[in-house]
C-alpha positions as CSV (number, residue, x, y, z in Angstrom):
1,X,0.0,0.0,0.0
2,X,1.7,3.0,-0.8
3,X,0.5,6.2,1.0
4,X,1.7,10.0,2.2
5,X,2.5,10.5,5.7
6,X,2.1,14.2,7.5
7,X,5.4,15.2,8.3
8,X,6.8,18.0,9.9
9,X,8.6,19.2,6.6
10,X,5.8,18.3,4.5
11,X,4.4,15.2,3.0
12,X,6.5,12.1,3.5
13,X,6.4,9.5,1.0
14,X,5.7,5.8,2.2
15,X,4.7,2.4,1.7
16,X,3.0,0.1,4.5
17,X,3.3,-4.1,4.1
18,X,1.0,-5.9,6.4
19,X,2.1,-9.7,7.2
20,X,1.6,-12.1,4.6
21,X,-1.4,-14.0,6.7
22,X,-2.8,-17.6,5.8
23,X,-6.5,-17.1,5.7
24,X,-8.1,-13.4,5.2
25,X,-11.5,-14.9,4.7
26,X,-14.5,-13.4,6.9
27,X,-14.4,-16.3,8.7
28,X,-10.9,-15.8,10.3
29,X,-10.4,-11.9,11.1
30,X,-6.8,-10.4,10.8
31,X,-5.7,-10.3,14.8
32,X,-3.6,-8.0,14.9
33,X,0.3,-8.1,14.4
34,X,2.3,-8.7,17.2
35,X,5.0,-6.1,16.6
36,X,4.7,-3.0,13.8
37,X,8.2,-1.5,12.2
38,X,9.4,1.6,10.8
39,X,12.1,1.3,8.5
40,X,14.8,4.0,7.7
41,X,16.7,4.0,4.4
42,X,20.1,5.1,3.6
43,X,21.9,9.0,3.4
44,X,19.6,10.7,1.1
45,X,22.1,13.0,-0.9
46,X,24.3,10.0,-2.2
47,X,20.9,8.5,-3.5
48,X,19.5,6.4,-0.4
49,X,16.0,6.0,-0.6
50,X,13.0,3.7,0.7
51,X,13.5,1.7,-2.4
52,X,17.7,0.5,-1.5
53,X,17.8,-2.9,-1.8
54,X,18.9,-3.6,1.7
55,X,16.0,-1.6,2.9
56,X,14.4,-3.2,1.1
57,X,15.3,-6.7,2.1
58,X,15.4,-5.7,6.2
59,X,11.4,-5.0,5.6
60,X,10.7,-8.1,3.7
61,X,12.6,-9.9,7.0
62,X,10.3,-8.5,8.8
63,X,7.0,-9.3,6.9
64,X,8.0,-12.6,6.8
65,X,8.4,-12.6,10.7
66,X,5.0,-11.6,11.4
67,X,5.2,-7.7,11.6
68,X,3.3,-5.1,9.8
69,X,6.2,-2.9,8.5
70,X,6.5,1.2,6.7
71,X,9.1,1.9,4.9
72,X,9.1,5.8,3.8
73,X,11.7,8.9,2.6
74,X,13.3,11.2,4.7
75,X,11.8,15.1,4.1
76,X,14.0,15.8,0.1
77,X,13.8,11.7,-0.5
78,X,11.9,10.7,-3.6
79,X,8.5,12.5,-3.5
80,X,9.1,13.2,0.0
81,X,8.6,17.3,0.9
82,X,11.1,19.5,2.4
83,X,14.9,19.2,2.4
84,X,17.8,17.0,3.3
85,X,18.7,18.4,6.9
86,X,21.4,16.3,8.4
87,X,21.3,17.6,11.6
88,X,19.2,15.6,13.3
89,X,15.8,17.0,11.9
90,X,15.0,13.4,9.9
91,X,14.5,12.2,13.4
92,X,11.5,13.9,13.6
93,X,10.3,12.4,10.3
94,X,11.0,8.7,11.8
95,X,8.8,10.4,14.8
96,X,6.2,11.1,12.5
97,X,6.2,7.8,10.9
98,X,6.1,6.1,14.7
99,X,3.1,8.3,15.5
100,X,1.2,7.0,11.9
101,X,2.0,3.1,13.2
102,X,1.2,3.7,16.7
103,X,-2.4,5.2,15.1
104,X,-2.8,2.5,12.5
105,X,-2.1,-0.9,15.2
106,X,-3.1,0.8,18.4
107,X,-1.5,-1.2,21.1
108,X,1.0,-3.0,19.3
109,X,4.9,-3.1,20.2
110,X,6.5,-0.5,17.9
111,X,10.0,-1.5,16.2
112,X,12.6,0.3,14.3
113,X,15.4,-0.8,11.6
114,X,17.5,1.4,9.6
115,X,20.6,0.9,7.2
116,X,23.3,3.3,7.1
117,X,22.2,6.9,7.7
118,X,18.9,5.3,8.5
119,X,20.6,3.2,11.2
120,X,22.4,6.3,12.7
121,X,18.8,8.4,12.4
122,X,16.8,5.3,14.0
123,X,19.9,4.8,16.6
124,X,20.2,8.9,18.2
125,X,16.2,8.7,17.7
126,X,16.1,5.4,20.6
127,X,18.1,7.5,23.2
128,X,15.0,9.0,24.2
129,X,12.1,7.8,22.4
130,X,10.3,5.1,24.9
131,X,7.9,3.7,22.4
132,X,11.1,2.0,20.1
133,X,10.3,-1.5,22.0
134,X,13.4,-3.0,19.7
135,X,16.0,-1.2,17.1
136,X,17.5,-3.4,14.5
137,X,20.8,-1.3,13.1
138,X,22.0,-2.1,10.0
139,X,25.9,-0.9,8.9
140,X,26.0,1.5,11.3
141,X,28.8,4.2,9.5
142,X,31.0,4.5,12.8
143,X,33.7,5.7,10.7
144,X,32.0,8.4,8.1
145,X,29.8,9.9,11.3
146,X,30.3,9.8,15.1
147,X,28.0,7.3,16.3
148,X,29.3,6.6,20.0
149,X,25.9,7.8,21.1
150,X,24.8,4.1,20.2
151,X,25.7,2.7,23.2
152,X,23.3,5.6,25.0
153,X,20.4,3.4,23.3
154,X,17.2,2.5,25.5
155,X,15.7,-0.3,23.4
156,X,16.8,-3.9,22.9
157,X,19.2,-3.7,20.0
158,X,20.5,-5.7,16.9
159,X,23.8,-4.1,15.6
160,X,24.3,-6.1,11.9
161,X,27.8,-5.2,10.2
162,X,29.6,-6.1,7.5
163,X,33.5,-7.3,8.0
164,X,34.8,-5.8,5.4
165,X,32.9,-2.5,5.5
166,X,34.6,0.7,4.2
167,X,32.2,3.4,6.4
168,X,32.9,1.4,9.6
169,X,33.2,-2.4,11.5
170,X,32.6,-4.1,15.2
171,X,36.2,-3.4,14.9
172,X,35.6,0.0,14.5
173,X,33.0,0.6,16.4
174,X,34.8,-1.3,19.4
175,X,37.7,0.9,19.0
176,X,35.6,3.9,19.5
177,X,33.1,3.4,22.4
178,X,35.0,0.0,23.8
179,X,32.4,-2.4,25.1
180,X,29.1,-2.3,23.9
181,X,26.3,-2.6,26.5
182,X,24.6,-6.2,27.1
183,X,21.5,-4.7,25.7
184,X,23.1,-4.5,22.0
185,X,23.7,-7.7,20.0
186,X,26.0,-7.8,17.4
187,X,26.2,-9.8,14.4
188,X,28.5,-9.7,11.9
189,X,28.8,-11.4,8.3
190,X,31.9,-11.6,5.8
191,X,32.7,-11.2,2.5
192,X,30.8,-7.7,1.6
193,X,31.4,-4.6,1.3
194,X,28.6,-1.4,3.1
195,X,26.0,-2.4,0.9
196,X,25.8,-6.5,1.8
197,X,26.0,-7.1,-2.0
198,X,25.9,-10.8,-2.3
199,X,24.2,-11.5,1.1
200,X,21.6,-9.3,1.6
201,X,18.9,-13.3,1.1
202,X,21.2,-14.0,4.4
203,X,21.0,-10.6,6.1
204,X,16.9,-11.0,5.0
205,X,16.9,-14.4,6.8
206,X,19.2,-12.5,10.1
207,X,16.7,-10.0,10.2
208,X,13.9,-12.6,10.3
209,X,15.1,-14.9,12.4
210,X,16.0,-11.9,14.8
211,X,12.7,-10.7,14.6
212,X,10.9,-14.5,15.7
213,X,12.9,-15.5,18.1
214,X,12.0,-11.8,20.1
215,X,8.4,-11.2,19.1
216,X,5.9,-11.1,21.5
217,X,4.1,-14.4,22.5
């Protein structure tokens, strides 16, 4: 379902996927999911969008899990109003995107992934926003942007590298803040470079499997 949220720039572009469900008939009504995701695409000015192919492939993780999940574009993204800002203000356009989901499944656990500039938006965002029940980060760029705020995060948290990423490692990251907090997981997979390309069917199933084994019951 593709849609327009209300932003604080102006309209934000977005699509929503609800769970791919066995039986939709009148007979068996859609419960509701048990978790609902917002996820954040990549830097915006070097052509990240809502349409990125890991983005992409983090959401489909998801669906497949069980979650309804919105993917949209930062204000300047796509058909997404406003301007690139970079200084923080595309956390309020996640904000915006939280306050659509918690309206649309009222009561349900809100989540958030991003990739890249998406993870480092999603990531500041969780130091104070209460409603993030989990925050899947994917490639956090430790080395292209400061990022030792991450270990300030309040959620439960997935941290998924890439080994032989050029905008930033566990290595990296490690060498920065030093231990992470027990509240962070990290994962790591080989043999990629920022963008996953080769694996992004395993980080899809990571994501997945991530997301069942700490859903709800």
């Amino acid at each position: 379902m593709e849609l327009f949220l209300k932003g604080p720039a102006g309209r934000l572009q977005a699509k929503l996927w609800l769970p791919e469900l066995a039986d939709r008939s009148a007979a068996h009504p859609v419960r509701p999911p048990p978790a609902a995701a917002v996820v954040c695409h990549p830097h915006p000015v070097h052509g990240g969008t809502m349409d990125n192919n890991v983005v992409f492939r983090a959401a489909r993780g998801l669906q497949a899990a069980g979650l309804a999940v919105l993917r949209f574009n930062f204000r300047g993204a796509g058909i997404s109003e406003g301007e690139h800002d970079g200084r923080g203000a595309e956390e309020l356009d996640l904000l915006s995107a939280l306050d659509w989901m918690q309206e649309r499944f009222r009561g349900v656990p809100l989540w958030v992934a991003g990739f890249s500039f998406g993870a480092r938006t999603a990531a500041s965002l969780a130091r104070r926003e209460r409603r993030i029940a989990r925050l899947i980060c994917l490639a956090l760029p430790c080395k292209a942007f400061d990022c030792r705020f991450v270990v300030d995060v309040l959620p439960p948290t997935l941290l998924l590298m890439s080994r032989r990423d050029e905008f930033g490692t566990l290595a990296d990251l490690a060498e920065r803040v030093g231990v992470l907090p027990a509240h962070i997981q990290t994962e790591e997979l080989d043999g990629m470079d920022h963008f996953f390309r080769g694996q992004t069917p395993e980080l899809e199933a990571r994501v997945r499997d991530y997301a069942l084994e700490h859903l709800p019951r």
